[in-house]
C-alpha positions as CSV (number, residue, x, y, z in Angstrom):
1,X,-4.0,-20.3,-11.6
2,X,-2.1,-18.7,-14.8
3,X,-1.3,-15.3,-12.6
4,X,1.5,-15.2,-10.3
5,X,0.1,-12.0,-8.2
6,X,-2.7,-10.2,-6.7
7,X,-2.6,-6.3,-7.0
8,X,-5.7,-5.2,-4.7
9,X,-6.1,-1.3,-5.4
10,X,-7.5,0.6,-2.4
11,X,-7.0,4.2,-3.3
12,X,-4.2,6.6,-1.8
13,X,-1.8,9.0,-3.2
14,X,-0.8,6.5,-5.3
15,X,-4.5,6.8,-7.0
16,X,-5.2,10.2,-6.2
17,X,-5.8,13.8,-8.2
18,X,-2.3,15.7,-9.1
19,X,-1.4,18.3,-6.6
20,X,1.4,20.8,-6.1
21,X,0.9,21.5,-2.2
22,X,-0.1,18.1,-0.2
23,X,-4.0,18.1,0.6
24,X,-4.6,17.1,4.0
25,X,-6.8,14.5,2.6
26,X,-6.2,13.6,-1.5
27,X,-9.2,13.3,-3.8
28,X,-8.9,10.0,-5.8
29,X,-9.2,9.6,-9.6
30,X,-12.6,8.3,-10.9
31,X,-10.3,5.3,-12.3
32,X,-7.0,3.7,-10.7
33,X,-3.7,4.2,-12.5
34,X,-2.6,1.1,-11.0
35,X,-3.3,-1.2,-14.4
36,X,-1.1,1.4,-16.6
37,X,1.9,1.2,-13.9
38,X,1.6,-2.5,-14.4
39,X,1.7,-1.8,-18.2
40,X,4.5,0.7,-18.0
41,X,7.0,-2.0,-15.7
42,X,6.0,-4.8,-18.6
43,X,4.5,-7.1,-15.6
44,X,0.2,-6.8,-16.1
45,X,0.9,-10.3,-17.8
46,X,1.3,-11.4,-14.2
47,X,-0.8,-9.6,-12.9
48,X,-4.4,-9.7,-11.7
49,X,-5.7,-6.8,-11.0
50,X,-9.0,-6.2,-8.2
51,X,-9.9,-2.4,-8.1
52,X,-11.4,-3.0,-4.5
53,X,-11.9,1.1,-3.3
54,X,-10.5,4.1,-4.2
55,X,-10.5,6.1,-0.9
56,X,-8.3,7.7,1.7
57,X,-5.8,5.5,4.1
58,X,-8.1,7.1,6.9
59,X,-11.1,6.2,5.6
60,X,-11.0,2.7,6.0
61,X,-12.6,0.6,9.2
62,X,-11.5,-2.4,10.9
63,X,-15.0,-3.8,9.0
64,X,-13.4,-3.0,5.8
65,X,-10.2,-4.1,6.8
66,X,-11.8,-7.9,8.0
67,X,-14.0,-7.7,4.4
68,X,-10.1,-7.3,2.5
69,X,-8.8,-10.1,5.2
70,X,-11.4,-12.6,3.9
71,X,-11.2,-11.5,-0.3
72,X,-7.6,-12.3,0.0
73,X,-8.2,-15.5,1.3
74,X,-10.8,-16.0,-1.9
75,X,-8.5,-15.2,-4.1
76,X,-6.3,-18.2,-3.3
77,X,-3.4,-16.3,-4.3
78,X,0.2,-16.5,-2.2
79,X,1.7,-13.3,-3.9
80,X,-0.7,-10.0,-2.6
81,X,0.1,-6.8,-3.6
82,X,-1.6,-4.1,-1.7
83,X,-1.8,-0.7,-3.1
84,X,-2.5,1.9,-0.6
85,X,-2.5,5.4,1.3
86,X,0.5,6.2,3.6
87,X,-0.7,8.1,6.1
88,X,-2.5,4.8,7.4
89,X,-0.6,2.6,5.8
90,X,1.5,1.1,8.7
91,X,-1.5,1.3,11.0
92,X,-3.6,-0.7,8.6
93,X,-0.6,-3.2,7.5
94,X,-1.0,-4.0,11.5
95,X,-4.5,-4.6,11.4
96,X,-4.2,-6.9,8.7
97,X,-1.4,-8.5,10.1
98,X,-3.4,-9.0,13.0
99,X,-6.3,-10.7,10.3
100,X,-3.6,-13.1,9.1
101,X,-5.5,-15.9,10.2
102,X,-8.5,-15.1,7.9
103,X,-6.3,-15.5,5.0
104,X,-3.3,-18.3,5.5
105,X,0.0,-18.5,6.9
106,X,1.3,-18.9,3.6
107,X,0.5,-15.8,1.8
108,X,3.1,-12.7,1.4
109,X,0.8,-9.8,0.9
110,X,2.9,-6.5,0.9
111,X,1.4,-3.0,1.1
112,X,2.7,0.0,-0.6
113,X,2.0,2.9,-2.3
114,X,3.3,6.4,-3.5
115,X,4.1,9.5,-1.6
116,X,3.5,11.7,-4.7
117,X,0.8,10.9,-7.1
118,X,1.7,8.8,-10.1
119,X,-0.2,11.1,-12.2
120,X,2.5,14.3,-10.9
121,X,4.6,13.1,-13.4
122,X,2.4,12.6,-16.0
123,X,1.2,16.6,-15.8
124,X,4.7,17.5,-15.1
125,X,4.5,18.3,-11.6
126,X,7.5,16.2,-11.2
127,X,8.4,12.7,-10.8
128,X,6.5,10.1,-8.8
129,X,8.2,7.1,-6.5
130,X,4.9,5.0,-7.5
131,X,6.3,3.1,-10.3
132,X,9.6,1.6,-8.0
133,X,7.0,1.5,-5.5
134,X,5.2,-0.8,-7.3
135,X,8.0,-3.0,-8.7
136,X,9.2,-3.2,-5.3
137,X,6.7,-4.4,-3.4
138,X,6.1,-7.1,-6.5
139,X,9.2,-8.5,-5.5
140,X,8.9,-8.5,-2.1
141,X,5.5,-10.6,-2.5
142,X,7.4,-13.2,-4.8
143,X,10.8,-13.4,-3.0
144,X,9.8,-12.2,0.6
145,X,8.8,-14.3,3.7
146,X,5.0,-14.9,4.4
147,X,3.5,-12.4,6.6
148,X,2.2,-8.6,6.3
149,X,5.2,-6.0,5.1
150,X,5.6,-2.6,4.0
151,X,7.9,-2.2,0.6
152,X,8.4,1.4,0.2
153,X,11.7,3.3,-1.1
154,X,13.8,-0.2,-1.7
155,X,12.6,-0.7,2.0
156,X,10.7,-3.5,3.6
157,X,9.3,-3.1,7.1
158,X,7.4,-5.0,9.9
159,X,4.7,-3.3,10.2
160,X,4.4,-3.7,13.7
161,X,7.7,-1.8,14.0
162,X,7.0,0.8,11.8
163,X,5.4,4.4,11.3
164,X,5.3,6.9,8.9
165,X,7.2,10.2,9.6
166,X,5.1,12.7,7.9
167,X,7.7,15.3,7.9
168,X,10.0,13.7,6.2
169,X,7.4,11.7,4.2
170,X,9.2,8.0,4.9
171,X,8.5,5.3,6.8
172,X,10.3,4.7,10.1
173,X,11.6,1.8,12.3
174,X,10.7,2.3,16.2
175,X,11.7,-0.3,18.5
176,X,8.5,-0.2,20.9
177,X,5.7,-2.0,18.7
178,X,3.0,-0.5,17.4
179,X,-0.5,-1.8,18.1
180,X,-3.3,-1.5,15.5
181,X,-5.1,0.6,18.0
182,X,-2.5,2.9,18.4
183,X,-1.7,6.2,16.7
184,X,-0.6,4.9,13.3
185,X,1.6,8.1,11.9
186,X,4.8,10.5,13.6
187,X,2.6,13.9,13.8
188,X,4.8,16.8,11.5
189,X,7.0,18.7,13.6
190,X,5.6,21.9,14.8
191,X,8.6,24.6,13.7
């Protein structure tokens, strides 16, 4: 193998249209962005890049999840990179987690993704947190334990003690653990 990670690229706000005012669901671009982050941090020589979906977080079935489960295992990589949606991300980290099996004990496969399209910036809508995103969770699958995490913000969570405050647009620790089945994000905060 002459690559040292797997980027999967599932779609999300990482991938998706520019927008001023969050959608309640974002529309993806016909093409992922993912490749030119690579490009921009000087790591695509690492890199191998699968372009699996382009869809929403919420979108994607347990079906789906078991399909992603088995193409990791495929791969034969130990570094996974999993580009993704937030709103499901924690929910879907924990499914996967839960598929672990189907792909080895010995593979570090990180999910992350962007809470503002990487293509804001490039319009001028403002700056994008896809990019450290990105570099982060690279990391994290080189230097970080086998299992399933979440690198987002210079954070790394357990996904199984983790949700996404959509308020406040971060991912939070919780104590009680979250089962796949459960209600994968913090509702906002009627005012």
């Amino acid at each position: 193998m002459s690559k040292k990670y797997l980027i999967v690229v599932t779609g999300g706000t990482i991938d998706a249209e520019p927008y001023q005012e969050t959608p309640k669901n974002v529309t993806p671009l016909k093409e992922s962005i993912v490749p030119r982050i690579l490009e921009e941090l000087g790591v695509a020589h690492l890199c191998d890049v699968l372009i699996w979906h382009m869809k929403d977080s919420k979108d994607f079935t347990d079906g789906e999840l078991h399909e992603l489960a088995k193409i990791i295992r495929d791969q034969a990589y130990t570094s996974v990179v999993i580009t993704h949606g937030t709103d499901y991300m924690a929910h879907n980290a924990r499914v996967m987690a839960s598929k672990r099996y189907l792909f080895g004990e010995d593979v570090t496969a990180v999910f992350t993704g962007a809470m503002t399209p990487y293509m804001n910036q490039v319009v001028g809508y403002g700056q994008s947190d896809a990019p450290e995103n990105v570099r982060f969770a690279i990391h994290e699958a080189y230097y970080g334990s086998p299992g399933v995490h979440i690198a987002m913000a210079g954070e790394v969570h357990d996904p199984f003690h983790t949700v996404k405050d959509m308020e406040r647009k971060r991912f939070v620790h919780v104590d009680e653990v979250q089962e796949p089945h459960l209600q994968p994000a913090i509702p906002a905060r009627r005012m």
